[in-house]
N, C-alpha and C positions, 0 to 999 in steps of 0.2 A: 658265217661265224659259228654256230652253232654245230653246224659239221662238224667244223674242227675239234669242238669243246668235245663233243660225245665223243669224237677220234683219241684225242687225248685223253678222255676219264675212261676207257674202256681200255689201253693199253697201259696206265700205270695202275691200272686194279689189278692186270692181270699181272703186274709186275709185283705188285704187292702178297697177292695169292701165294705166286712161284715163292718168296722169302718164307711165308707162313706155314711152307708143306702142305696147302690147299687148292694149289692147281697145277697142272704141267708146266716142265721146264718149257720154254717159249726156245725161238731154233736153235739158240747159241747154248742151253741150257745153262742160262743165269738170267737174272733179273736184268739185266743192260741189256740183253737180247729181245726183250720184251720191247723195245722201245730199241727201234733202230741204229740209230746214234751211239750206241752204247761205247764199245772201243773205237778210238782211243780218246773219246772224249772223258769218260768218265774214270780211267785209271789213274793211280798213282796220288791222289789230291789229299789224302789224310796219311801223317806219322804214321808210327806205330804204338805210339804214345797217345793220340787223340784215339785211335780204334782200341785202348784197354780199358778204355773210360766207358766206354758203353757195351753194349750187349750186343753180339755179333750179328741178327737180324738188322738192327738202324745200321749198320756198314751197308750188310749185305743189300740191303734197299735206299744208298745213296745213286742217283743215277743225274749229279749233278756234272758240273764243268769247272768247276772252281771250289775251294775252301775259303766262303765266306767271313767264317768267325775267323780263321786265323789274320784277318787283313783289316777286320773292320775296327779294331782298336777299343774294345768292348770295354765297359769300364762298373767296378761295381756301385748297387744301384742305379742302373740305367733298366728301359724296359726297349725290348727290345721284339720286333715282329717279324718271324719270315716268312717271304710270302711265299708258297706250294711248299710247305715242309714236309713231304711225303712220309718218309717215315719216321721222321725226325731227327737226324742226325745233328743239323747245326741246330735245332731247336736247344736239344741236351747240353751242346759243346756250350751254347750260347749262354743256357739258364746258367751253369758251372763259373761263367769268366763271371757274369754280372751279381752273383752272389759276393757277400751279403746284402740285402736289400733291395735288391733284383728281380725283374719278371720276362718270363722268356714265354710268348707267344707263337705258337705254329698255327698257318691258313693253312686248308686243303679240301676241294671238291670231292676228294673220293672217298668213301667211305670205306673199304679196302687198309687204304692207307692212313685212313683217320683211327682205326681199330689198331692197327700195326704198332703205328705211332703213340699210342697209349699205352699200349702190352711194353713196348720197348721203355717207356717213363718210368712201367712198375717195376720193371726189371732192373733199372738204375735207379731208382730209390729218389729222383730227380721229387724236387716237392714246390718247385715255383715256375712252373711249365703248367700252359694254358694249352687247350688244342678244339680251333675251332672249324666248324665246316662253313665252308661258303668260297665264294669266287674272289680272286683277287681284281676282279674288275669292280667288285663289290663288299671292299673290306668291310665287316662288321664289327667296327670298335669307335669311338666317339674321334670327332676333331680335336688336334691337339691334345693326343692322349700316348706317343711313344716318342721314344730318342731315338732310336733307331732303326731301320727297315735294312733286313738280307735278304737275299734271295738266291738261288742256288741254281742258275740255268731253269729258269721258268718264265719271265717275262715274257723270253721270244717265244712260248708255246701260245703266250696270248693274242688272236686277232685282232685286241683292240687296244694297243700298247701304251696308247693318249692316255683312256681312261683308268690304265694302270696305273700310269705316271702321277695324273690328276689326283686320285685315290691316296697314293703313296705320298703326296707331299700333303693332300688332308689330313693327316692321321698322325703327322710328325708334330710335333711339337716346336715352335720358334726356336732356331738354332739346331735342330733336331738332323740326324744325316742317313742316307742314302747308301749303302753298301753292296752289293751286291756284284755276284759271279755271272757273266751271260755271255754267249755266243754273238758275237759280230763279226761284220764282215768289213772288205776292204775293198770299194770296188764294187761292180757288177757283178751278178750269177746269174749263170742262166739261169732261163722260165723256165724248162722244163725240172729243175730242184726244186724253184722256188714252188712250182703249183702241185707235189709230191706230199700226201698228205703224212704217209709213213716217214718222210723226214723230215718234218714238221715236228712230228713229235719225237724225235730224236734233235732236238734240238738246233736244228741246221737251215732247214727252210724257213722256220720262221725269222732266222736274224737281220737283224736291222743291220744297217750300213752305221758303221764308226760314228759319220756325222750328221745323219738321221737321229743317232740314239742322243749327239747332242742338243741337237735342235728341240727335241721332243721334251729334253729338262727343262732347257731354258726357256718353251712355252707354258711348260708348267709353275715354272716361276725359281724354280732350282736354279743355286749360283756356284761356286767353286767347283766347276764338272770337271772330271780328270777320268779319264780311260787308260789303261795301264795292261796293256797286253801280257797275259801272265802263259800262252802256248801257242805257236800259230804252226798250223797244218801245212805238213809238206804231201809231194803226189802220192806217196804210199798211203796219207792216211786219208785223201782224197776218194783213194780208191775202194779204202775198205769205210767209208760211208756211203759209197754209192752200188756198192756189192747188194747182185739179190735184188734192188729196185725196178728192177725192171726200164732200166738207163742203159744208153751207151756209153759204158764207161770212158773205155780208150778215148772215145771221143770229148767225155765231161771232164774226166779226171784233171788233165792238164788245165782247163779252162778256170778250174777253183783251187787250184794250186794256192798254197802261200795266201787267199783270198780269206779265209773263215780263221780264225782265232778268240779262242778263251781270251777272255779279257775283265777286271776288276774295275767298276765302274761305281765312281765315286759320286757325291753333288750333295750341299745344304741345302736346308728351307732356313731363310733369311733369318733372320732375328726377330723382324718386323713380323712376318707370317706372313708376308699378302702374296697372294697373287698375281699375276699380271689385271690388272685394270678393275682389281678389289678396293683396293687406298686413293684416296683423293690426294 
C-alpha cells in the first residue's frame, strides 16, 4: 500500500510543479501527462463558465473524471469536503455554490498541490475555503462535522478503499451525503492493468467493479447508493490508456473495451448515524 501512496504523491507533485512553471512538462507536455490516465479521462468536464470563475492554473491542474460540484446539488450554508482536492478546482466551484454561509474544505497529501491550491484561493479571492494535508484514509476533521463529501477521481487511487469509505461516512453528518466522481469498472480486467502501478495512478487500475463499489457503502453503512455512469470508454480510448505502458495492447485493448467508465456515485449516512453493528 504504501508503494502505491509514494507512486501517486510523487506523480501528482509533479503534476502540480508542471502548472506552477517549476518543473518539466511530463511526456505529453501537460499536467494529465503527468499521471497517465490523463486523455481521455480527464477532458471536457467543466463549462466555460465554471473555468472563468477561477484562475487558469486550478483548471489547468484538474486531472479528475467527472464534475463533481455540478451533480452534487450543493446548497448554501452546507459545508462541504473533498477528498484529494488537488489543486482545487471543485474546492473553489464548491465554496461559490454553498455561499452564504458556507465552508468549502480541500484534503490533500501533496504538498505541491497543497501550495498550488492556495495560490489558486488567493487568486480568486475565494474567503471560506479550508485546505488541509493529510490522507484521505485519515480525514482530519471531527465525527459529524460536514454535509457533504466530493471527490473527483481519487478514491480508486486509494489501496485501502474500506477505510475511505469508513472515514467518509465518519465525518458526515446524520443525513449528510456522499457525492463523488470515480472510475469503475464493469466486469473483469485483466491482472496485468490491474497490477500497473503507472495506471493506478491515472486512475484506471485502481477501479473497483460497479458492485464492489456498492457493497463497500453498504458495509459502511451508506443507504440510497446510486451509480450513474456519466462516460464509458470505447476501444480507441482503451488503447490510448494503455499506450506507452509497457502492455500488449492489440491484445488488452479489446479486452477493456466498454469495461472502465466515469461514473457519479451517490449514497447517504442515515439520519440515525450508525453504523452497521454501532445501534442496539
Amino acid at each position: 500500500m504504501s508503494g502505491i501512496k509514494e507512486v501517486v504523491k510523487e506523480k501528482y507533485g509533479q503534476a502540480a510543479r508542471v502548472v506552477a512553471g517549476e518543473g518539466n512538462a511530463c511526456c505529453g507536455g501537460s499536467p494529465s501527462s503527468c499521471c497517465s490516465g490523463g486523455e481521455p479521462i480527464t477532458s471536457g468536464l467543466y463549462d466555460q463558465l465554471q473555468k472563468d470563475e477561477l484562475p487558469e492554473t486550478a483548471v489547468l491542474a484538474s486531472l479528475g473524471c467527472g464534475n463533481p460540484t455540478a451533480l452534487a446539488e450543493l446548497k448554501p450554508g452546507e459545508v462541504v469536503l473533498d477528498l484529494g482536492s488537488g489543486g482545487g478546482i471543485d474546492v473553489l466551484l464548491s465554496a461559490k455554490r454553498v455561499s452564504p454561509g458556507g465552508r468549502a474544505f480541500g484534503l490533500d497529501m501533496t504538498d505541491e498541490m497543497l501550495s498550488l491550491a492556495r495560490e489558486n484561493q488567493r487568486k480568486a479571492g475565494v474567503q471560506n475555503v479550508q485546505f488541509l494535508k493529510g490522507e484521505i484514509e485519515n480525514i482530519p476533521l471531527p465525527d459529524n462535522s460536514v454535509d457533504v463529501i466530493i471527490s473527483n477521481c481519487v478514491i480508486n487511487l486509494s489501496a485501502d478503499k474500506d477505510r475511505v469509505i469508513r472515514e467518509a461516512f465518519r465525518v458526515l453528518r446524520p443525513g449528510g451525503r456522499l457525492a463523488v466522481s470515480d472510475v469503475v469498472t464493469r466486469g473483469d480486467v485483466p491482472e496485468e492493468v490491474r497490477k500497473n502501478m503507472l495506471l493506478w495512478v491515472g486512475c484506471i487500475a485502481g477501479a473497483l467493479r460497479d458492485d464492489e463499489y456498492v457493497a463497500k457503502l453498504v458495509r459502511s453503512g451508506f443507504d440510497e447508493i446510486e451509480i450513474e455512469p456519466t462516460r464509458i470508454y470505447d476501444i480507441e480510448d482503451a488503447r490510448a490508456f494503455l499506450n506507452g505502458q509497457g502492455l500488449d495492447v492489440d491484445m488488452i485493448a479489446p479486452q477493456v473495451e466498454g469495461k472502465f467508465m466515469s461514473a457519479f456515485i451517490r449514497a447517504t449516512k442515515p439520519a440515525s448515524g450508525c453504523a452497521p453493528g454501532c445501534c442496539s
